[in-house]
C-alpha positions as semicolon CSV with decimal commas, in nm:
position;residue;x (nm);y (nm);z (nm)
1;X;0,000;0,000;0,000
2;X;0,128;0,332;-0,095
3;X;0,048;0,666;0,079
4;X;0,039;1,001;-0,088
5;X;0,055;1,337;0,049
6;X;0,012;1,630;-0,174
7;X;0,178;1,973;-0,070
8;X;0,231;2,325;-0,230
9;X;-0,086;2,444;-0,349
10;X;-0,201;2,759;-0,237
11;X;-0,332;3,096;-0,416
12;X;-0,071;3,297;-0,680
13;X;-0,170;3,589;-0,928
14;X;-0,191;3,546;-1,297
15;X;0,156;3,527;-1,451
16;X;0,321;3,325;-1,099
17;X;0,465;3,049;-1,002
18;X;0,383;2,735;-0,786
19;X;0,619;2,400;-0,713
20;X;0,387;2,140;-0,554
21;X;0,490;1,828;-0,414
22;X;0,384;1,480;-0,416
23;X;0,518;1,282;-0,056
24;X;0,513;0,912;-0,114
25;X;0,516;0,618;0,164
26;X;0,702;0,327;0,142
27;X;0,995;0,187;0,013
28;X;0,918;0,084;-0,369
29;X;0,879;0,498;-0,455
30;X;1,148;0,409;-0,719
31;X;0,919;0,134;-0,905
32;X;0,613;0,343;-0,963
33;X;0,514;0,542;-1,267
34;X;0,358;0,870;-1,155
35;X;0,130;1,132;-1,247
36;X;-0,024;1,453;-1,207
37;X;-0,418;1,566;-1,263
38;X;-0,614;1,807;-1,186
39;X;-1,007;1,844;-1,150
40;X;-1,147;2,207;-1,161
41;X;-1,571;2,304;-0,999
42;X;-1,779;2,112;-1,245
43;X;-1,535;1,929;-1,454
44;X;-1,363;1,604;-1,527
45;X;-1,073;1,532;-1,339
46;X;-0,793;1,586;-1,644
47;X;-0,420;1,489;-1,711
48;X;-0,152;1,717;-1,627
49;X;0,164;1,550;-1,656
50;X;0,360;1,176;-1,597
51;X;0,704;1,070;-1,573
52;X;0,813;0,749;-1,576
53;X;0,985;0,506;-1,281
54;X;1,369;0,636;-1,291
55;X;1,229;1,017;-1,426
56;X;1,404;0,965;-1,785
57;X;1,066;1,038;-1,981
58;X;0,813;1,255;-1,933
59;X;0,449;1,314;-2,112
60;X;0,264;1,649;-2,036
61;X;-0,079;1,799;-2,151
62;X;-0,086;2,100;-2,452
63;X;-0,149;2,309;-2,197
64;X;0,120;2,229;-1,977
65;X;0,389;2,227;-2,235
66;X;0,632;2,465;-2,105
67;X;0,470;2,599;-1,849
68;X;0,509;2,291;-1,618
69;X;0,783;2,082;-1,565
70;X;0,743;1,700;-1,373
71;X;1,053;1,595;-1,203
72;X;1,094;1,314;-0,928
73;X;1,340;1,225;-0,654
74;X;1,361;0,864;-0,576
75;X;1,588;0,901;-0,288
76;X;1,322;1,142;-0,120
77;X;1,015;0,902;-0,244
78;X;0,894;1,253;-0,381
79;X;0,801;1,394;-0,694
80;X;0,691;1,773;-0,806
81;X;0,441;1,971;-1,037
82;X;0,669;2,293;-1,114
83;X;0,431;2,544;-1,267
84;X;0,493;2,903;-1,388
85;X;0,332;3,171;-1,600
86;X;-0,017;3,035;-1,369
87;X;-0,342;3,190;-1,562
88;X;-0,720;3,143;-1,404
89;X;-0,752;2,847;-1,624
90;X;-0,477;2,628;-1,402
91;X;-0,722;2,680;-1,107
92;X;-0,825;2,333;-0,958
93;X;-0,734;2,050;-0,689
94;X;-0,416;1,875;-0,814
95;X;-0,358;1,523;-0,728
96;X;-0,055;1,282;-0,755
97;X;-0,123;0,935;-0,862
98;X;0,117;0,631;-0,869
99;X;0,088;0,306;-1,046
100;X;0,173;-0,015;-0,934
101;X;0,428;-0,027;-1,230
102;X;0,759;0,107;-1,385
103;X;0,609;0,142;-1,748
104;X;0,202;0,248;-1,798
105;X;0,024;0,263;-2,131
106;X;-0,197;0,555;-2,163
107;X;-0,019;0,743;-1,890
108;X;-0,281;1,027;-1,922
109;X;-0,592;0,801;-1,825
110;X;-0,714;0,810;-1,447
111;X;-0,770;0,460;-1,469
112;X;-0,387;0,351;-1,502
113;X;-0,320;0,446;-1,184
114;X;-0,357;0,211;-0,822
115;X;-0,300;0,557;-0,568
116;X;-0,408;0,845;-0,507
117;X;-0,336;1,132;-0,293
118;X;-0,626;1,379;-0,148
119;X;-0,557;1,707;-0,326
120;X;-0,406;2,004;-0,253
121;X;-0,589;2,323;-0,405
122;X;-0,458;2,592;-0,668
123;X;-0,581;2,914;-0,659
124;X;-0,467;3,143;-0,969
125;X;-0,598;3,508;-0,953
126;X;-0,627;3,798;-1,155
């Protein structure tokens, strides 16, 4: 059983920057594909980013092409959502996910992924 512990979120003006994090139990962190989504008031929860098991590829949204970066740190059991140039759009609860496996296909469905963490909330205002 893995436990994960979102962290970071908080409320930023148009044009900032945010780094959440992603606090993972247990000792197989290293073995897990990850991911990032986010679910906004009224929508579908969507796909922000994944990278894989050792970090070495990555897979983002359109919209988070170069605004967001994914990165991991397996000796931490942590991973991270950087995001700059925030607009109103970004705003939603962001949640980590992990997958009981190195390599996932269709990284960017929910359904891929065995954990989930509870959240933490991103406020972007004007």
């Amino acid at each position: 059983q893995v436990q994960l512990v979102e962290s970071g979120g908080g409320l930023v003006q148009t044009g900032g920057s945010l780094r959440l994090s992603c606090a993972a139990s247990g000792r197989t962190f290293g073995t897990y594909a990850m991911g990032w989504f986010r679910q906004a008031p009224g929508k579908e929860r969507e796909f922000v980013a994944h990278i894989s098991w050792s970090g070495s590829s990555t897979l983002y949204a359109d919209y988070a092409k170069g605004r967001f970066t994914i990165s991991r740190d397996n000796a931490k059991n942590t991973m991270y959502l950087q995001m700059n140039s925030l607009i109103l759009e970004d705003t939603a609860v962001y949640y980590c996910a992990a997958a009981r496996s190195r390599t996932i296909v269709e990284p960017a469905t929910t359904d891929r992924y065995d954990y989930w963490g509870q959240g933490t909330q991103v406020t972007v205002s004007s």
